[in-house]
C-alpha positions as CSV (number, residue, x, y, z in Angstrom):
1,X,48.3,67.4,-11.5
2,X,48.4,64.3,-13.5
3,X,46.7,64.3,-17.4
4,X,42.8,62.8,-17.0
5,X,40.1,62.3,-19.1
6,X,36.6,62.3,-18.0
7,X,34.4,59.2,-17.5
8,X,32.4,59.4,-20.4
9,X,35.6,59.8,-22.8
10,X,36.9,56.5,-20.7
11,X,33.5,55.0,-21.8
12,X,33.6,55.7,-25.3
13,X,36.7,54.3,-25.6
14,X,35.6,51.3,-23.9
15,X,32.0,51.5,-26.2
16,X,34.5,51.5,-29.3
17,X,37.1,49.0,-28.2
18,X,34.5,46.4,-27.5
19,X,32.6,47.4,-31.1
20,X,36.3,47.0,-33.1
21,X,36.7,43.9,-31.3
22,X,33.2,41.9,-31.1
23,X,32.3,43.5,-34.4
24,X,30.5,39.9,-35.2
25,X,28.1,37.7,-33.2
26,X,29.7,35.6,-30.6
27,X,28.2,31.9,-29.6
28,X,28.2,31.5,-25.5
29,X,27.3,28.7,-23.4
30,X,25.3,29.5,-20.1
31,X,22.9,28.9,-17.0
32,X,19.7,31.0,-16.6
33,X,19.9,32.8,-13.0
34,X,17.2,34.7,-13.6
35,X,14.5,35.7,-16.3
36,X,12.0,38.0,-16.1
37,X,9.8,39.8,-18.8
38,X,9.2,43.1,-18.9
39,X,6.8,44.8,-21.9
40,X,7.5,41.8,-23.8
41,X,11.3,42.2,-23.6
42,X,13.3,39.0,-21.7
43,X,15.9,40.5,-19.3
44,X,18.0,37.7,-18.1
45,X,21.2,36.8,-16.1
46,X,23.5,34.2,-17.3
47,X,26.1,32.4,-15.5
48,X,29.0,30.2,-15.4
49,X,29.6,27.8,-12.6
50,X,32.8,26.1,-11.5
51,X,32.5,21.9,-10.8
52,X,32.4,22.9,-7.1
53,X,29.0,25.1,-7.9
54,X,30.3,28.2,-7.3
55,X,29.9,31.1,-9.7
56,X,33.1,32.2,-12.2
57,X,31.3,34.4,-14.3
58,X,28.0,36.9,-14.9
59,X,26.3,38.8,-17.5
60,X,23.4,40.7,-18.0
61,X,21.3,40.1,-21.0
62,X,18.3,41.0,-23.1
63,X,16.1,39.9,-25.6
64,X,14.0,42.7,-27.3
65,X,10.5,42.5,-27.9
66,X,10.9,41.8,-31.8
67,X,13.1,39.2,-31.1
68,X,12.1,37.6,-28.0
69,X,8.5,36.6,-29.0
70,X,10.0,34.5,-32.4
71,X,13.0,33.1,-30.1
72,X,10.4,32.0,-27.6
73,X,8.0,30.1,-29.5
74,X,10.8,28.4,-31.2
75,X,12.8,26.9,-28.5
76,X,9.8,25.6,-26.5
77,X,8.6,24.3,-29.8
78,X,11.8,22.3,-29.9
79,X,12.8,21.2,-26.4
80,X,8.9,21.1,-24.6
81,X,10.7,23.5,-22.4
82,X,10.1,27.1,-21.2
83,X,12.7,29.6,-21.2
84,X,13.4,30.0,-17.3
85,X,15.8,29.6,-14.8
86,X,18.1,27.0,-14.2
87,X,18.2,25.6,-18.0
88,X,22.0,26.2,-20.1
89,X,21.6,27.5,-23.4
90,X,23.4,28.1,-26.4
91,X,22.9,31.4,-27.7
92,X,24.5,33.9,-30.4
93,X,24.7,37.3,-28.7
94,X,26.0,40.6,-29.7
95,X,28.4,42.2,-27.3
96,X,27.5,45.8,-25.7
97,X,28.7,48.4,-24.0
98,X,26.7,51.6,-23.7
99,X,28.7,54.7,-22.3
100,X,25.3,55.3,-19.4
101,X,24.2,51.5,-18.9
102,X,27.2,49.4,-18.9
103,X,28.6,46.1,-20.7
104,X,25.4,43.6,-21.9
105,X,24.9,41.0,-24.2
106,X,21.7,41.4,-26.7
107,X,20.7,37.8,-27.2
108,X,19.8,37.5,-31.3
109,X,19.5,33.7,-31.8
110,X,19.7,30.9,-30.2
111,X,20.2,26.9,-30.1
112,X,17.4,24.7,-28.6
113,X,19.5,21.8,-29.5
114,X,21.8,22.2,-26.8
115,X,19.4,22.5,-23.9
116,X,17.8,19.2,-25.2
117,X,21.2,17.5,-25.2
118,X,21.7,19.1,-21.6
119,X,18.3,18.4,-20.3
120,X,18.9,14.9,-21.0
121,X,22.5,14.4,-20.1
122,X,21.7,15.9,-16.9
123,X,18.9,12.9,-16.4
124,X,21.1,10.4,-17.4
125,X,23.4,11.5,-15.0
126,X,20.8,11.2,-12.1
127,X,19.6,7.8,-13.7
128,X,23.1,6.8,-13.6
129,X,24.1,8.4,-9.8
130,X,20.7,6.4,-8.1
131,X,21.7,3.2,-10.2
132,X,25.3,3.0,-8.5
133,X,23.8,4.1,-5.8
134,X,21.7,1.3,-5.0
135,X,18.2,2.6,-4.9
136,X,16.6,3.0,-8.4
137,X,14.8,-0.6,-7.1
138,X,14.3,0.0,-3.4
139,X,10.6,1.5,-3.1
140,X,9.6,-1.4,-5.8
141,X,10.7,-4.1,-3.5
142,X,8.3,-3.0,-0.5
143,X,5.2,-5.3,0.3
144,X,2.1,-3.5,-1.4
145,X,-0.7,-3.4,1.7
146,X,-3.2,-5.5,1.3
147,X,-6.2,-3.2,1.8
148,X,-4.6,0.4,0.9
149,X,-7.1,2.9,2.1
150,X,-5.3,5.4,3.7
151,X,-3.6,7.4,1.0
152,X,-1.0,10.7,2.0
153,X,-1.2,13.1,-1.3
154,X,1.2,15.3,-1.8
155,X,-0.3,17.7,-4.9
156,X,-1.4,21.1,-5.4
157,X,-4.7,21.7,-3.7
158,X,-6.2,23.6,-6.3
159,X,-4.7,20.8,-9.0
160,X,-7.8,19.7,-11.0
161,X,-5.8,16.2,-11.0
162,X,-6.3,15.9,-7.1
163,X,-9.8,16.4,-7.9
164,X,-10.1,13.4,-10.7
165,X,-8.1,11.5,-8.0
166,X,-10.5,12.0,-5.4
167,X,-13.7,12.0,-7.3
168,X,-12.6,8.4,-8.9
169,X,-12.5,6.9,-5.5
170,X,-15.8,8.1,-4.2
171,X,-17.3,6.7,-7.5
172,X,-15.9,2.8,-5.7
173,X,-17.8,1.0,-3.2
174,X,-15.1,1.1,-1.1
175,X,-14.0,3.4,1.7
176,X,-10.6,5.8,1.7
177,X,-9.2,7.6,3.8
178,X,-7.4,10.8,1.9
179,X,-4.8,13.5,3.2
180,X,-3.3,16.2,1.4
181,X,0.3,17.2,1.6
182,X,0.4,20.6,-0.4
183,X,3.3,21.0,-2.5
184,X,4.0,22.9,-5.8
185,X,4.1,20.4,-8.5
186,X,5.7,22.4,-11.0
187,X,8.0,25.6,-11.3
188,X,11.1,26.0,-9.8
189,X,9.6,25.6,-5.6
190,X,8.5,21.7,-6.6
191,X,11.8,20.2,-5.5
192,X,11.9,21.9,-2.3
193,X,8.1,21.6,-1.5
194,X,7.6,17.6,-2.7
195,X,10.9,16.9,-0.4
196,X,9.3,18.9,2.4
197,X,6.1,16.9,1.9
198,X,7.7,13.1,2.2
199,X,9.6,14.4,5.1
200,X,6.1,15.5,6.9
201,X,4.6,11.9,6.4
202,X,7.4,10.2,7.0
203,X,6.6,11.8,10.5
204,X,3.7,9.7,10.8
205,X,4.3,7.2,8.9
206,X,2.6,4.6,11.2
207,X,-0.9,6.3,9.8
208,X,-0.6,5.6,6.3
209,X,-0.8,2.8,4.3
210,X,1.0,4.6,1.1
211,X,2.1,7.5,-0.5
212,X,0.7,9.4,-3.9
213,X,2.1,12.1,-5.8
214,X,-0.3,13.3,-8.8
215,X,-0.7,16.4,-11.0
216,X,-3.0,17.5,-13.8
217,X,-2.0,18.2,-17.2
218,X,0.9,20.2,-18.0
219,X,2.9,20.5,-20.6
220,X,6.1,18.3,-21.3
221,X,8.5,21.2,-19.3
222,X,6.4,20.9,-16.3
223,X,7.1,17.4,-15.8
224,X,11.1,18.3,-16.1
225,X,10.8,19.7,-13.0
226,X,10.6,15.7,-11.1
227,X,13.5,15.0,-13.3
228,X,14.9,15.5,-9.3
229,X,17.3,13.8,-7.7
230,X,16.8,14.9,-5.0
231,X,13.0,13.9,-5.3
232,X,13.9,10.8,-6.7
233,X,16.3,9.6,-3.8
234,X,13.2,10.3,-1.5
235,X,11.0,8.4,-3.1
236,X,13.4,5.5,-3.9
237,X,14.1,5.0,0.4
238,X,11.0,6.0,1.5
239,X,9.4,3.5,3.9
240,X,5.9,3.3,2.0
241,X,5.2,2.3,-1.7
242,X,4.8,5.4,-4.0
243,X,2.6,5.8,-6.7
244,X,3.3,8.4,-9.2
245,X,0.4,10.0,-11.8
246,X,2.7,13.1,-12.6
247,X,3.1,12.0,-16.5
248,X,2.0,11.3,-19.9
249,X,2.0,7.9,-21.6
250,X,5.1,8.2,-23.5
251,X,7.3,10.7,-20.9
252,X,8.7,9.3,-17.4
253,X,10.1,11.1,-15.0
254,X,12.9,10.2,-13.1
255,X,11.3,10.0,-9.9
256,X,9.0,7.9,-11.6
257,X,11.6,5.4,-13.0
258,X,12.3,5.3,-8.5
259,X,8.6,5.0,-7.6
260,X,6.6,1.5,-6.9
261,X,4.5,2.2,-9.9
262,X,4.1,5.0,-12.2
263,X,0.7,5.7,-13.8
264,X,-0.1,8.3,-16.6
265,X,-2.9,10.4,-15.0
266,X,-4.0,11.0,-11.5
267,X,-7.1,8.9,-12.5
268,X,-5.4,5.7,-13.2
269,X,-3.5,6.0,-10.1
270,X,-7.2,5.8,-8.4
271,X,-8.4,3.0,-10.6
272,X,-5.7,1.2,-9.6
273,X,-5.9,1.4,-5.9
274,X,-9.2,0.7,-6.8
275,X,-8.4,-2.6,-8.5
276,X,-6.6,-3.7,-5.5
277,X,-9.1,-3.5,-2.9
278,X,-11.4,-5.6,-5.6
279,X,-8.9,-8.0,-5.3
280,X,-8.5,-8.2,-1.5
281,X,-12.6,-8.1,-1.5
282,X,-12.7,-11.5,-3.4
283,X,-10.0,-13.2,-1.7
284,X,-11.8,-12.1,1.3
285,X,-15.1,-13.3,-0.2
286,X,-13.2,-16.7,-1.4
287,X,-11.5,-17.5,2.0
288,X,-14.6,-16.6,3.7
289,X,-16.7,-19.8,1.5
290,X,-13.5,-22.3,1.8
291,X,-13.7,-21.5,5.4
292,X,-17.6,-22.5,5.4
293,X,-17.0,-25.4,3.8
294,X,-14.0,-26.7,5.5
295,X,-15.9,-26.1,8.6
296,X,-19.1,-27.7,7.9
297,X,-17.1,-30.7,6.3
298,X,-15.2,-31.3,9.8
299,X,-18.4,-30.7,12.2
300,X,-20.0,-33.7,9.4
301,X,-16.6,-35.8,9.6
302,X,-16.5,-35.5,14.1
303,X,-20.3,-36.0,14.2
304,X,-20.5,-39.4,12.2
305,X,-16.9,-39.9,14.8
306,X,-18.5,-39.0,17.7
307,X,-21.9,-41.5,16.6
308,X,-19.8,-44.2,15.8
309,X,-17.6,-44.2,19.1
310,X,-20.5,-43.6,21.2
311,X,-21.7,-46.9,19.6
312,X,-18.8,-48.6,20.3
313,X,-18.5,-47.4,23.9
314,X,-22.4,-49.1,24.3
315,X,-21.4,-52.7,23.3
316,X,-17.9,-52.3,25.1
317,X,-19.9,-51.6,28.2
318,X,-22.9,-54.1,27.8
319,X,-20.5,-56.9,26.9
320,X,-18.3,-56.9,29.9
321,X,-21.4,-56.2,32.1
322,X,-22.6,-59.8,30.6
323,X,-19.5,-61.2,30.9
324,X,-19.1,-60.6,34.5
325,X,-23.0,-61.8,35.1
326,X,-21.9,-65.0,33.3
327,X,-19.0,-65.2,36.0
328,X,-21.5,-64.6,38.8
329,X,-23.7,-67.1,37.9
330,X,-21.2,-69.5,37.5
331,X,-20.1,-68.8,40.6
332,X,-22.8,-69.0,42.6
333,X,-23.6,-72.4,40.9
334,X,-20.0,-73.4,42.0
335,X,-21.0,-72.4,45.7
336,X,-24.7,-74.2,45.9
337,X,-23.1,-77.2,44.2
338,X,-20.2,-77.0,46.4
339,X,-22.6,-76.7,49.7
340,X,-24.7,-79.5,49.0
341,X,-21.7,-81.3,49.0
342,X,-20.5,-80.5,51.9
343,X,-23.8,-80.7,53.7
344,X,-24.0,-84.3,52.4
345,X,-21.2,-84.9,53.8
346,X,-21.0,-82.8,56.7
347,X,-24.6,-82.1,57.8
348,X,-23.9,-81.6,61.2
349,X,-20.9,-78.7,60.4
350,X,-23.7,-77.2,57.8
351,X,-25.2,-75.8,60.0
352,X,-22.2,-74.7,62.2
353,X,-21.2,-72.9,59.1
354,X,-24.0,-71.9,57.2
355,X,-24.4,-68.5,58.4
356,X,-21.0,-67.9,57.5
357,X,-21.1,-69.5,54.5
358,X,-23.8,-67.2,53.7
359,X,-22.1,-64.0,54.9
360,X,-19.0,-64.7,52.9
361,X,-21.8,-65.5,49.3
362,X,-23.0,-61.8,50.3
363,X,-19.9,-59.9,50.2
364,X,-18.3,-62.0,47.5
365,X,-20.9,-61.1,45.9
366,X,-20.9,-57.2,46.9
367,X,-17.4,-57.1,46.0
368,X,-17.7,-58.3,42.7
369,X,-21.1,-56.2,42.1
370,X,-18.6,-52.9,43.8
371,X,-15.6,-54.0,41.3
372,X,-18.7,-54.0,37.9
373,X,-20.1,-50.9,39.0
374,X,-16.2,-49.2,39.8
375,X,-15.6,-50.8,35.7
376,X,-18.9,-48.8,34.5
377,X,-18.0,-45.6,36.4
378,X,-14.9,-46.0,34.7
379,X,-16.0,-46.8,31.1
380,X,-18.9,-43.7,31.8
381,X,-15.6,-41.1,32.7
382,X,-13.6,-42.1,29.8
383,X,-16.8,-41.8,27.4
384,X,-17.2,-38.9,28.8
385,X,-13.2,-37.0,28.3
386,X,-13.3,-38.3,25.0
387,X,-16.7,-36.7,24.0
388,X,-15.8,-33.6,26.2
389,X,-12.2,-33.4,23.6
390,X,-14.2,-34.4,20.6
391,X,-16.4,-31.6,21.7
392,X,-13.8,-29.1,22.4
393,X,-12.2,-29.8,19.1
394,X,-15.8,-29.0,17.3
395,X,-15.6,-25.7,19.1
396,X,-12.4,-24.7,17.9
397,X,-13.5,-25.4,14.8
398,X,-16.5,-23.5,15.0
399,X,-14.1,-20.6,16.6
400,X,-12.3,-20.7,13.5
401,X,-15.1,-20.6,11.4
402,X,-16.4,-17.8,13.5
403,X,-12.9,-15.5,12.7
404,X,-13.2,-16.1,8.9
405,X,-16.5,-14.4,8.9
406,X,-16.2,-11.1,7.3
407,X,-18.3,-9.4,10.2
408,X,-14.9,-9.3,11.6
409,X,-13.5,-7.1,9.2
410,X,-16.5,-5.0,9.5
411,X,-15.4,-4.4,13.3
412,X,-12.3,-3.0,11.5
413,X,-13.8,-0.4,10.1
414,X,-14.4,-2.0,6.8
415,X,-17.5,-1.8,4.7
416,X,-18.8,-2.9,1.6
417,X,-22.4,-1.9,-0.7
418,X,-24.9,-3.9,-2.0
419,X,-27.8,-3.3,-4.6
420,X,-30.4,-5.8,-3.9
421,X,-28.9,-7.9,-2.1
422,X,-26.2,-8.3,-4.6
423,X,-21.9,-6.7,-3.8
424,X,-21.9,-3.5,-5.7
425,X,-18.8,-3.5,-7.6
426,X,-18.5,-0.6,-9.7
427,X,-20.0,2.6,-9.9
428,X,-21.1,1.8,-13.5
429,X,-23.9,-0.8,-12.1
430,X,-25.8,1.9,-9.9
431,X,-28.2,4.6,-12.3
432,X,-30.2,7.3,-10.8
433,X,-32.9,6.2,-8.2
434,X,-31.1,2.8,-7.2
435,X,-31.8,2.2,-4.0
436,X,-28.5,1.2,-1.7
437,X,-27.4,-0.5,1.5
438,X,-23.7,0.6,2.8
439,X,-23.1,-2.4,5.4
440,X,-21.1,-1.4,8.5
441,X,-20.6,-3.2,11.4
442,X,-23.2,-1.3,13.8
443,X,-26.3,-1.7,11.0
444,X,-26.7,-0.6,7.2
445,X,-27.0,2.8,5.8
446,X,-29.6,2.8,3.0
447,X,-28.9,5.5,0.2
448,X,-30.4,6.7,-2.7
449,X,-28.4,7.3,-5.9
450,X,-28.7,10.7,-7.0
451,X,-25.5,11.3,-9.2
């Protein structure tokens, strides 16, 4: 039988190896796998990756209690970061092996330093990747709609930011149409979740007019978590414009640096959707009075057109009427003259030919009274096609006219308020006990202002 020693002699010598030769703190770099407290101690798995992302090396470690609560406070105080998973740290450690429990590292300082520089090269790295990738600029170059009402929001339902959101845009005098896409919007699921969320309204796309992505307040670590790129990408080649209200007014994200506009709060993403259907509103309201105008100028302009040819069409008609009567008279004075002539000089073929004589007077004269009243019928039909054109032109104008008014948008499902008459344009001119009339296409809804 070969010599032996028993496990617990191997693992001394192990325990006392390890002791003689980490006798000292040792500095490691690592990733957080996994962190989770337990009666105020931090137990946590660290790892080392290879380029390819696959895993070369593991450790358990721990931070005790006494330690853990000073080491805590200090590296969020310095990075704006929590301690979790997923973040590389720098930490002094203490190497141990215990003869029952194993090899472990006991974690007694460490180095927030680091995970700032690592925090940040890692977002310069996806600011960098999108940039030679083309698309950092791709969701700011869409066409902003015209009349954004309906709004996909992808945001925790419970987010009191979602709520602001909403509440500012019931405060407007306008009308939008709002639906949720839950997703986590911070902790280690928002990647995956926000992703999901673009993909599900990118299924019906056709139904919205943009896209908004909002969260309340939150610390300066919450907002890593859209440091994304896979977020970012989405956002960046997404069909519609998106609006981000995910950050504070100094710290951007990187999927906002990708979005069509970033605001600070969830709020001033509303206000500014707001803002925009003011403006459509007034260029509606301004088209509608050029239009009015236009239109009333032209009906003057073909009126006085219409007067002035219709004038012109009179004395064109009684002057060749005259003329022609002046020719028949003349003509019939030619013909008596001509026939006392010949009956002086011929009485006895006068009366031979005076019934023919007069038969021929009578249809010389029909045919030129059948040739006047063919010129009038003509003169009356051309009057008439060019007052029938002036006419149809006046009603296309009037047609026009007709489309600019805003009653047409109202058949769109548009509507607009008024307090006494007057447009209602912010929520600030309505108090308590104002009466108000919501205009739709169908009638008017009349409101009293309670809140």
């Amino acid at each position: 039988m070969p010599n032996y020693i028993s496990l617990s002699e191997l693992n001394v010598k192990v325990r006392e190896t390890v002791e003689n030769t980490f006798s000292d703190r040792v500095y490691i770099a690592a990733e957080i796998s996994e962190l989770r407290e337990n009666r105020g101690h931090a137990y946590l798995e660290l790892m080392e990756k290879n380029e390819d992302d696959t895993v070369k090396a593991k450790a358990g470690a721990v931070i005790w209690a006494r330690t853990y609560g000073m080491l805590k406070s200090y590296f969020e105080s310095n990075t704006g970061r929590r301690l979790e998973a997923g973040l590389k740290i720098l930490v002094a450690v203490r190497v141990v092996f215990h003869e029952v429990y194993g090899y472990r590292l006991n974690i007694i300082d460490i180095d927030p330093s680091y995970t700032v520089g690592e925090i940040e090269r890692k977002r310069i790295l996806i600011l960098k990747r999108l940039e030679e990738e083309g698309v950092t600029e791709m969701n700011k170059e869409l066409d902003f709609p015209l009349v954004p009402q309906r709004i996909a929001v992808i945001s925790s339902d419970t987010a009191a930011g979602f709520g602001d959101f909403k509440n500012q845009l019931d405060k407007s005098p306008f009308r939008f149409e709002i639906k949720l896409f839950k997703a986590a919007v911070q902790g280690e699921e928002t990647e995956k979740s926000v992703v999901e969320a673009l993909e599900m309204i990118f299924k019906e796309e056709d139904s919205f007019d943009l896209v908004v992505i909002i969260r309340g307040g939150g610390s300066k670590s919450d907002l890593s978590w859209f440091d994304s790129y896979k977020i970012a990408v989405n956002i960046a080649q997404f069909p519609l414009p998106v609006l981000t209200g995910i950050g504070h007014e100094r710290d951007k994200s990187v999927s906002d640096v990708t979005a069509y506009a970033s605001l600070n709060t969830p709020t001033a993403v509303a206000e500014f959707l707001i803002d925009k259907m003011t403006e459509f509103y007034n260029l509606l309201d301004n088209s509608a009075e050029y239009f009015y105008r236009l239109t009333k100028d032209i009906l003057s302009d073909n009126k006085v057109y219409l007067s002035d040819l219709s004038n012109d069409l009179k004395f064109a008609v009684n002057r060749i009427v005259s003329e022609k009567k002046r020719e028949i008279d003349l003509l019939g004075s030619e013909y008596i003259h001509k026939i006392k002539e010949y009956g002086n000089n011929n009485l006895n073929l006068l009366s031979e030919y005076a019934e023919k004589l007069r038969t021929s007077i009578k249809l010389k004269l029909r045919n030129e009274f059948t040739e006047i009243e063919m010129l009038k019928v003509k003169l009356k039909t051309e009057a008439f096609r060019i007052i029938k054109d002036e006419k149809h032109h006046i009603e296309l104008a009037e047609q026009k006219n007709k489309l600019s008014d805003p009653s047409h948008l109202l058949k769109a499902g548009y509507s607009y308020t008024l307090k006494n008459g007057k447009l209602l344009r912010s929520a600030e001119d309505a108090i308590n006990g104002d009466f108000i009339e919501t205009v739709l296409f169908d009638g008017k809804i009349r409101s009293e202002v309670k809140n």
